[in-house]
Each structure stands twice: as structure tokens, then as C-alpha cells.
KOLKOL-393792 format. One line per 4 residues: number of its first residue (from 0); for each residue x, y, z of C-alpha. Coordinates in nm, 3 decimals. Layout:
BEGIN
NUM	X,Y,Z ~ ...
***
This chain:
BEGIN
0	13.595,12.751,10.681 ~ 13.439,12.530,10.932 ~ 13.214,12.707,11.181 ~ 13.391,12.730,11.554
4	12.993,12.647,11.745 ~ 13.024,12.315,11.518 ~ 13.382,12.226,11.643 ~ 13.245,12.375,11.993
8	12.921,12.156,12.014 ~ 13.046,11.846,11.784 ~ 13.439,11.820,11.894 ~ 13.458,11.427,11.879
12	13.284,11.414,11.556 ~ 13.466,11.696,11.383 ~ 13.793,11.535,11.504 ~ 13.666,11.201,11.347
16	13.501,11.323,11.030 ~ 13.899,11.493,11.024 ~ 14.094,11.229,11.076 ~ 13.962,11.081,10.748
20	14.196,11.329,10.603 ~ 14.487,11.358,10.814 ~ 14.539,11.242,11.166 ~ 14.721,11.566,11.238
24	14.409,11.734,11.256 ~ 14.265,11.637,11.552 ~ 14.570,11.816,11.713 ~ 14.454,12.103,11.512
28	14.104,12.130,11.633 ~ 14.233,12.124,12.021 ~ 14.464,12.422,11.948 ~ 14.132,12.599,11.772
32	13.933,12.558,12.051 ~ 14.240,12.607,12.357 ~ 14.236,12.962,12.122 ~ 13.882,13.002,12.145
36	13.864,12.967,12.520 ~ 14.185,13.217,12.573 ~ 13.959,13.428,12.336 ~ 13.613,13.420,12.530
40	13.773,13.478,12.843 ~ 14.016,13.746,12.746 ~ 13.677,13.876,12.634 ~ 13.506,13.795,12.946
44	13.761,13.982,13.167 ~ 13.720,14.308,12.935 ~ 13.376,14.273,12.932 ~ 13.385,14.275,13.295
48	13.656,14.520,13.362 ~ 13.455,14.764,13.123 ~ 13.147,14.723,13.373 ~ 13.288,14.794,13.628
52	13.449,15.097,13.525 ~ 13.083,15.223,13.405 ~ 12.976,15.141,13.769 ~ 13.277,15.356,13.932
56	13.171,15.646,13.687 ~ 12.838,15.657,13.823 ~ 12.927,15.690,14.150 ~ 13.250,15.937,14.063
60	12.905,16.123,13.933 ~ 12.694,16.078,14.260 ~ 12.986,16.168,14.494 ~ 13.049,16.493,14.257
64	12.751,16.577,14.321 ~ 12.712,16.564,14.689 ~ 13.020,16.719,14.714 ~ 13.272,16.424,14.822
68	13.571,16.510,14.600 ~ 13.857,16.343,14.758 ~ 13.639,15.973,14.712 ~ 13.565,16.061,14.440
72	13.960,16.144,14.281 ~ 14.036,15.789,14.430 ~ 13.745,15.631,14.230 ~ 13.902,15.841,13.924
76	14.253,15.701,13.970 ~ 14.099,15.288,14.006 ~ 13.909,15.426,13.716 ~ 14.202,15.506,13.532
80	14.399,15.208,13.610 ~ 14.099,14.964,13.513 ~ 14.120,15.180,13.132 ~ 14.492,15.080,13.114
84	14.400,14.739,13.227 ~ 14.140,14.695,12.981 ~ 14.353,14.839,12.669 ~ 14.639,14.575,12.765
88	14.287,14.313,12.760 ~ 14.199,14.431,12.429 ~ 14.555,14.357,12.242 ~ 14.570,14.071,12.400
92	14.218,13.951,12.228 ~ 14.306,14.063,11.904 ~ 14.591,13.880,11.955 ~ 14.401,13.591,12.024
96	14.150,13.633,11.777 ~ 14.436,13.649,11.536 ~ 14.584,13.369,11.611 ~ 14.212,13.195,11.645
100	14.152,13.306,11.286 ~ 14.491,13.200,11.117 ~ 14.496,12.843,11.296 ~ 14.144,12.776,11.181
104	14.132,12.858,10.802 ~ 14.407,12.597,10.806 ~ 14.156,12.333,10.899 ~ 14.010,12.172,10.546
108	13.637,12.085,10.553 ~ 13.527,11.794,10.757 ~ 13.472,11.515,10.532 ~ 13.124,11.340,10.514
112	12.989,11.022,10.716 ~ 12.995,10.822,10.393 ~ 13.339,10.925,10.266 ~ 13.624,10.637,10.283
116	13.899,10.654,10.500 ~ 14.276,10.663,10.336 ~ 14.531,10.897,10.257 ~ 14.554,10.870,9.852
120	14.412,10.715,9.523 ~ 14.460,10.406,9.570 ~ 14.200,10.448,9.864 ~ 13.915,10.552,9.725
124	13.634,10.386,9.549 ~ 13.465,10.271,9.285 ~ 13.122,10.332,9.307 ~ 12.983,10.273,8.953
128	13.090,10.169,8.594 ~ 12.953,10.194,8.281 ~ 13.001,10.116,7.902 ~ 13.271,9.872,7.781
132	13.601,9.906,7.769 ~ 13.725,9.973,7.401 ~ 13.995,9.747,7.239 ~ 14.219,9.847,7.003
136	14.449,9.763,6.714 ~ 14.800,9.723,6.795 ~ 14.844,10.005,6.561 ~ 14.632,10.218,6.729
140	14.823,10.570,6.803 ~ 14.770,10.771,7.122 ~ 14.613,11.077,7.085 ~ 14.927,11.297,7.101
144	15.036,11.087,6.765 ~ 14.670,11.134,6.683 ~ 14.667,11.544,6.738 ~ 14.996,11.568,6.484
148	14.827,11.285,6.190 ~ 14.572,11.517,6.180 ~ 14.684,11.856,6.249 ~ 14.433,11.919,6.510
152	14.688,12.105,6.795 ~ 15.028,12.260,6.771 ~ 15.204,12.197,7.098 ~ 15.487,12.361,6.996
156	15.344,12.649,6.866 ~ 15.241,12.728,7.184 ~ 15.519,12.721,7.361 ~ 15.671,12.932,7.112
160	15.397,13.163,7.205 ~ 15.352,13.148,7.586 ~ 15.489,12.843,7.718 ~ 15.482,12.419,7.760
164	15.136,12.387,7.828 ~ 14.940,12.640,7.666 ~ 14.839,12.430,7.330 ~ 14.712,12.594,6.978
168	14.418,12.440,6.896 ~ 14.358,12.469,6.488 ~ 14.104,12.321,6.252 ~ 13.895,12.057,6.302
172	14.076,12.074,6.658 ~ 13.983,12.404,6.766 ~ 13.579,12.332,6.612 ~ 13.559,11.980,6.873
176	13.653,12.219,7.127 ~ 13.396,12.460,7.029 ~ 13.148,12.245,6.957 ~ 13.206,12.045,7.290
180	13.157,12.399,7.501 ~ 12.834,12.453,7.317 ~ 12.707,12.089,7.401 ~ 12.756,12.095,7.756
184	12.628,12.466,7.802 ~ 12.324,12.319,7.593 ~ 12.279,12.015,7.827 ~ 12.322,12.303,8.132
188	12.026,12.493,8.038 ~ 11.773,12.204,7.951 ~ 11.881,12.108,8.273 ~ 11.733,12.396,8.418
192	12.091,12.597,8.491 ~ 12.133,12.963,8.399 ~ 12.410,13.080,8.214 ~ 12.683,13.269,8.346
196	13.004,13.463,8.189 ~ 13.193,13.521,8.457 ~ 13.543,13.735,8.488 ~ 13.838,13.511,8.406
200	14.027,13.711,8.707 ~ 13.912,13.718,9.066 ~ 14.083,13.918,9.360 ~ 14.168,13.782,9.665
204	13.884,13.824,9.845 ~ 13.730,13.571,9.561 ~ 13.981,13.312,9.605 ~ 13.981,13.313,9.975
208	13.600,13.252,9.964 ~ 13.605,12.925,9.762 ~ 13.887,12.820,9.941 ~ 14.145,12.872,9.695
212	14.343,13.085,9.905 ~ 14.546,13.038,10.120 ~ 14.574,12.649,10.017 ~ 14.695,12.694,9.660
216	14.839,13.008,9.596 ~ 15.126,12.815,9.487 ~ 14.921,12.660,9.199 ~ 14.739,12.952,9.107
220	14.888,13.241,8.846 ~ 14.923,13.578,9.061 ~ 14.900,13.925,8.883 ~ 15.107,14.047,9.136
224	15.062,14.432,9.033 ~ 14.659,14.421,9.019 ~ 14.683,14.129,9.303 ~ 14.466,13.970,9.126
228	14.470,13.590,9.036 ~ 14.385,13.395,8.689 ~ 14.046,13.126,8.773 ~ 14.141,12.759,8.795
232	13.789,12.702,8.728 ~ 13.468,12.923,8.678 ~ 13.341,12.793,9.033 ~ 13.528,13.100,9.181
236	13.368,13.394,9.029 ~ 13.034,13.216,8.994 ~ 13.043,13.091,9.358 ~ 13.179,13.440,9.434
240	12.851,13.626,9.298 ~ 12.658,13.516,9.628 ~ 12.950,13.635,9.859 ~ 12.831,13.861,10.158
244	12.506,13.795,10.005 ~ 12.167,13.718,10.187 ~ 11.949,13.502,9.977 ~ 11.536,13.427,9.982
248	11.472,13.084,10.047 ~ 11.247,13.062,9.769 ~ 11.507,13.128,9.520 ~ 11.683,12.862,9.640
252	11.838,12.623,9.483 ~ 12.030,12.880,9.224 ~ 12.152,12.610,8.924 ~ 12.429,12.850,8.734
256	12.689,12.724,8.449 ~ 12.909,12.909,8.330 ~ 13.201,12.847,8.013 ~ 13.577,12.962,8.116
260	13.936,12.880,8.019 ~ 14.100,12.752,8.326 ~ 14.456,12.862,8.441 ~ 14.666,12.617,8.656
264	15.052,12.619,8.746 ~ 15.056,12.258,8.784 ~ 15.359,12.323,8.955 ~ 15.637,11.975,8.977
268	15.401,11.766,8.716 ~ 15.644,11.582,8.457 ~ 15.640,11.276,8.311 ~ 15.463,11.033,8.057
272	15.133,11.083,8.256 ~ 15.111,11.448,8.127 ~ 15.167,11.408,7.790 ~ 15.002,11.565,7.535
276	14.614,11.637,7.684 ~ 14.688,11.468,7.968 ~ 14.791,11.761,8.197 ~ 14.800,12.153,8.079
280	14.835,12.510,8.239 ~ 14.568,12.663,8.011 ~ 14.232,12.422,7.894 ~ 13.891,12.473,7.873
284	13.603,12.347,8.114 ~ 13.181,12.419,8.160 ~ 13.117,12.430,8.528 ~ 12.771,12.387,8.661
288	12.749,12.520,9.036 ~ 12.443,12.505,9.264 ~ 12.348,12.712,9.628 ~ 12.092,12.522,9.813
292	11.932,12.444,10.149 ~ 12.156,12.267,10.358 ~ 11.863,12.019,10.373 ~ 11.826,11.939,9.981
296	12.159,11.958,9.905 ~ 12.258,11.563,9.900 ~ 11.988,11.524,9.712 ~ 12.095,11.804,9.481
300	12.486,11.633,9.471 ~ 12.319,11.304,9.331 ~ 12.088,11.520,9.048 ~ 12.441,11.655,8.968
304	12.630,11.327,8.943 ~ 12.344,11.240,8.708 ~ 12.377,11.524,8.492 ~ 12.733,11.456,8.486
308	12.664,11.056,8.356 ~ 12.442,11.185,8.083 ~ 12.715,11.419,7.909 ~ 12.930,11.095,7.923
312	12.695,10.847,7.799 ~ 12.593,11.100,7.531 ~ 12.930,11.090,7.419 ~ 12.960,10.723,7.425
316	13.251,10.737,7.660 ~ 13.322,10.423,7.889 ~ 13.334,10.613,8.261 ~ 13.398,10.520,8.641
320	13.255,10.720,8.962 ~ 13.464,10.721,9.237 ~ 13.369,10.858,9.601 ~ 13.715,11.000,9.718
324	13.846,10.897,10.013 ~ 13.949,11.204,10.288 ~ 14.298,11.261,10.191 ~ 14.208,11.246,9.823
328	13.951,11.516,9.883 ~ 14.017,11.906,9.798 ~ 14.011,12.166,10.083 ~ 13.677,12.275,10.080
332	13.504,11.972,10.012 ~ 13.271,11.757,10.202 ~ 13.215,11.472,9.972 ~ 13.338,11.462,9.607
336	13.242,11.249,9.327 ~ 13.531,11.240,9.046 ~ 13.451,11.073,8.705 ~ 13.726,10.905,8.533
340	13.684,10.792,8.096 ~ 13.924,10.555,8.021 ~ 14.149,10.614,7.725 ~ 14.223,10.285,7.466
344	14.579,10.411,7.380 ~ 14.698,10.457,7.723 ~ 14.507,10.191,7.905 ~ 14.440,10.399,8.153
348	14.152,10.645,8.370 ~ 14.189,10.962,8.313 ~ 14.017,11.168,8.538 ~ 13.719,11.466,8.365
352	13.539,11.595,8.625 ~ 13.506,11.650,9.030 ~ 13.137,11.675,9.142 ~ 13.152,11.783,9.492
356	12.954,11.928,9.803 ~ 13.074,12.175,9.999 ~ 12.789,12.192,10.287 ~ 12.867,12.537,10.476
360	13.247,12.549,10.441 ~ 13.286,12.797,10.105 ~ 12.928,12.968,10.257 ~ 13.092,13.054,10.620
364	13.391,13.223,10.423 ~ 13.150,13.381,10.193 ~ 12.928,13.504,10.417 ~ 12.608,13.330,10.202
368	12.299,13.300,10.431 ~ 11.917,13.289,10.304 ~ 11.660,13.407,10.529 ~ 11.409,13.119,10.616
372	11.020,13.132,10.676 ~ 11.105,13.198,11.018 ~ 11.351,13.562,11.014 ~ 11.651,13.357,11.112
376	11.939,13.411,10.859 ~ 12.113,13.080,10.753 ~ 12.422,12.953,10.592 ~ 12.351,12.786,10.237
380	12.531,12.511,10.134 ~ 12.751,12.534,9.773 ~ 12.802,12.284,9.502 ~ 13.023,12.223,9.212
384	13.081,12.039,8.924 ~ 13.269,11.980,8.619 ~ 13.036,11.968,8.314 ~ 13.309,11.897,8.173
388	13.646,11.959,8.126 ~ 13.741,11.924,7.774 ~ 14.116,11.817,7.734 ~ 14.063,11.456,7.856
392	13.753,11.431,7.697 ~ 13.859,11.512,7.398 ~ 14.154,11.271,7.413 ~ 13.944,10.974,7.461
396	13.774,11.077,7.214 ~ 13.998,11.080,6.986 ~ 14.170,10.729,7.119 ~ 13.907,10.556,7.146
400	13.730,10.638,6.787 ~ 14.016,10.586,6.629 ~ 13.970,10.388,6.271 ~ 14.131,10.319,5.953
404	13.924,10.554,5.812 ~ 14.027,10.829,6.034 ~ 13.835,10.903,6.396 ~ 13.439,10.910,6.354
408	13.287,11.238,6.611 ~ 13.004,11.078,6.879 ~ 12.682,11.101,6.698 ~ 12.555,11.402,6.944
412	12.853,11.601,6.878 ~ 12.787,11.612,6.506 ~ 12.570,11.920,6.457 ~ 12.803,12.135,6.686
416	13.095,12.090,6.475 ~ 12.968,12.010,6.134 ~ 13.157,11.690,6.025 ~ 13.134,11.312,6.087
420	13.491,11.258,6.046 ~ 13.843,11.369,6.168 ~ 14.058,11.262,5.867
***
């Protein structure tokens, strides 16, 4: 949630850094602060009415005293009148506050100086490349084709059991999946990243502080009897440890990762671009999140993209980094990152991770401060990242390594599942 003193203080540059997103924002932030100022002087008035009714009790007191009693019931019935004024004053702040509150968690972060301007995709942009693009046979199978040659998921299967979307991963399937988890949670700690198991539910609270809620409740699976909601990714209950938390600055930065199957309703996605891997309700992702200084944390976004190049490279996948443009970006995010692999079958990018900074946005909802050198408490800023999220990965994979012989594992994934081959 953005802080009201930075829409306050910086009102033309939180309108513009807005706008990047969605035009109708700007009209947003003057209704937040036309709020605000019905707020502080509803507040103002109360404030005042209240002191002056302490000043009229003091001198109900003084003429008590010196024996004055008719003054002093007149002083008691403006006394009583200013009480009824100032309980009318007080609904109508919490009214305002209330409406303050509700109109401003509807405002999405203010995207970063360097982030592009457009309203979709096809806006952002490419900001590096790397490996070459594989070429394949004209027999070549995608990897749904690929999955049932080799018997490595059972689609149907789990639809039988759950629903479209919730695959049964088998074999040599259900061992790359394994082994993948255990690669990036290896890369995570030599990285310097502690591991975390989180809870695969969070409460509302939880989802509110990420910014989950109330932006997509609709895509997220309610347990409407424990209100409780199934993670989209670990980021919320990892994120969610530091909430209403006041940190040391010398612990800072806090590198976590943390393993977790990932729920989404995907709500309205059909078509050829979900087949298969493509798109799923249930799937599998390591998430590596950092809380840092507000001053290191750029610096800490770029050390993240990096980590995020290495997995890829390791795996000998051909990738693309893309810097989002503002109405690309998610809700809570400042600047994102997203990596795309491209898959030989499909000819296409398919998008594996979203590397993102958050600067105080998830922190002010949290409540996440650290004390600095000085006694003042501060809002942290969060960070994210996927490190990675399996189901594309492991359909490039299996695209692009595709041979006569059957598809040949990366190298680095070798000892983690214990074979050379898928055939």
C-alpha cells in the first residue's frame, strides 16, 4: 500500500510514476488525498472541540468552587452540546477514514523511474538475451506429445482425480521434478539464502499483506469455512513471517527460499497457449525472497536477476529478460524483471520466472520496519523471485533436448535424478 506522506509530499510524481500503469489513476490519487484533507480536518475540528470542552470543565470547576452555580450550569449545558457535537465529529472521521482506507488499497504500487510506459506485452522490453535458439526436426513433437511417448505425466489421471489442471506426475516425470526442486534449493543456499518450509495456507491477514488480497481473490482458491486461502506462491507466507515485525538493521538483508506447490484458479484461460505445461492450477515453484534497506535494495534486485540467469544457463536453456512495462506489472510491484526460455516445439517464450521489487508497498501493509543506528523505526523494502517455476522449465526441457535417441537431462541435473536419458 503506498504511504499517504509520499502521495502528500510527491503528488506530481506519484501521479506520473502511476500513469505508467493506468491513466485512471491519477484521478485516484486526487480522491485519496480530497479524503485525506476531509480526514485531517474532521480531525482538526474534534481535536479542537475536545479542547475546548477541557477548558469549559476547568472553569465549571473554578466557578463550583467559588460558589457561582448558575454560570456554571450554563457552562455545563455548552459543555454538553460541544460532547454531542464532537460524537457526530467522530463518525464522521471514521467515516472518512473508511473511505480514506478502502480508496487507497485500490491504488497498485507506483512503478519505478526506469520502468517503460504501455499498457500490455507487447510494451515491454527486452533487456537481455542469451544462448541460441534451438532448431528442430520437422518431426520434433511438443512436449505434451513428448509427456505421453514417454509416460512421464498423466493429464487425465488427474482430472479424474481433482480436476483439468492438476497433472500426475509418474516416473522419470515425477524424479525431473524432484530433482529440479533439489537443484534450485541447492543453488539458494550456496547463494547464501536460508531455507524455509512455509504453510501451504495463509489467512487473510497474509494475503492482504503481499498484496494478494483484495486484487485477486478471484484467482486465488478460498477455504471458505477456515477463511483461509491456498498460496499462489511461497512469497506469501515467507514474506508474511516479517509482518508486524520490527527488524535490526544488522540483520538486514534476510535472503530466505523456500520450496511450495503453488495453487492458482487461472480463471477464463483456454486455448492452445495452455496446453499441456503451458498453464496449470496446481505446479511446483522455489521462491527466493529478500527484506533489505530501502537503500541496497536495487542493488539486491540485480544480485537476484543474476542468480536467476545462472539456474538458466546451468540448464542450458536459451532465455530473454524483459523489464515490464507499468500495465504489465503486478499490484505490488515497483519494477519486475520476468525471464522468458523459449520452447523449440512451440516457437515460442514461455515465461519461468518474475523477479521483482517491491520498495515499501508489501512493508507498509505488513507493518515491516527495522530500527536504524539512529532509534528511528523504518519501513524495509521486500523482494521476490522465482527460482524457478518448474512446469515451463521442464517443458523446454523436454522440447528442446529432444533426440532420436530419446531426450538427454542438462548435464547439472544428472546427479539429482539419476539418469542421462528420458527414453
Amino acid at each position: 500500500m503506498l504511504q499517504l506522506q509520499f502521495l502528500r509530499e510527491n503528488t506530481t510524481e506519484a501521479k506520473t510514476r502511476l500513469a505508467k500503469r493506468n491513466p485512471a489513476y491519477v484521478t485516484t490519487v486526487d480522491e485519496v488525498l480530497e479524503l485525506d484533507e476531509k480526514t485531517r480536518a474532521a480531525k482538526q475540528v474534534m481535536e479542537s472541540n475536545q479542547a475546548e470542552a477541557n477548558k469549559l470543565a476547568k472553569q465549571i470547576g473554578e466557578l463550583m468552587k467559588s460558589g457561582k452555580r448558575e454560570e456554571a450550569e450554563a457552562l455545563k449545558q455548552l459543555t454538553a452540546s460541544l460532547k454531542e457535537q464532537a460524537k457526530q465529529l467522530e463518525e464522521n472521521t471514521k467515516v472518512f477514514e473508511e473511505e480514506l482506507y478502502q480508496k487507497l488499497v485500490t491504488l497498485p504500487n507506483a512503478p519505478a523511474a526506469i520502468v517503460p510506459e504501455g499498457r500490455s506485452a507487447d510494451d515491454n522490453l527486452t533487456v537481455h538475451e542469451f544462448g541460441t535458439l534451438p532448431v528442430l526436426n520437422e518431426t520434433a513433437l511438443p512436449h505434451w506429445d513428448l509427456i505421453t511417448k514417454y509416460n512421464l505425466i498423466d493429464f487425465e489421471l488427474g482430472t479424474k482425480i481433482t480436476g483439468a489442471g492438476f497433472p500426475v506426475y509418474r516416473g522419470k516425470g515425477a524424479r525431473m521434478q524432484r530433482g529440479l526442486v533439489n537443484f534450485f534449493l541447492d543453488e539458494a543456499l550456496k547463494a547464501g539464502y536460508e531455507e524455509i518450509v512455509p504453510p501451504f495456507l495463509v489467512n487473510a491477514d497474509s494475503g492482504f499483506g503481499t498484496g494478494q488480497l483484495p486484487d485477486k481473490e478471484g484467482q486465488m482458491y478460498h477455504a471458505q469455512v477456515d477463511d483461509l486461502y491456498l498460496i499462489p506462491t511461497a512469497e506469501v507466507p515467507i514474506t508474511n513471517i516479517y509482518r508486524d515485525v520490527i527488524l535490526k538493521e544488522e540483520e538486514l538483508p534476510i535472503k530466505n527460499v523456500g520450496y511450495s506447490p503453488c495453487f492458482r484458479r487461472e480463471a477464463g484461460s483456454w486455448g492452445a497457449h495452455v496446453r499441456g505445461l503451458n498453464r496449470l492450477h496446481q505446479f511446483e515453484k522455489v521462491e527466493i525472497v529478500q527484506i533489505a534497506k530501502p537503500e541496497e535494495s536495487y542493488a539486491i534486485l540485480d544480485e537476484m536477476v543474476k542468480h536467476v540467469q545462472g539456474l538458466l544457463e546451468k540448464l542450458e536453456l536459451p532465455y530473454r529478460i524483459l523489464r515490464l512495462c507499468g500495465g504489465d506489472m503486478g499490484f505490488s510491484s515497483a519494477l519486475t524483471y520476468d525471464f522468458e526460455t523459449y520452447s523449440a516445439a512451440q516457437q515460442r517464450w514461455l515465461e519461468v520466472s518474475s523477479t521483482s521489487n517491491f520498495e515499501t508497498f508489501q512493508s507498509n501493509r505488513l507493518k515491516c520496519r527495522y530500527k536504524t543506528k539512529d532509534g528511528k523505526n523504518q519501513l524495509v523494502h521486500t523482494l521476490n523471485g522465482s527460482a524457478l517455476a518448474l512446469p515451463r522449465i521442464l517443458a523446454t526441457i523436454l522440447e528442446n533436448n529432444q533426440t532420436a535417441d530419446g531426450i538427454k537431462v542438462p548435464q547439472v541435473l544428472v546427479p539429482y535424478v539419476g539418469f542421462e536419458w528420458i527414453n
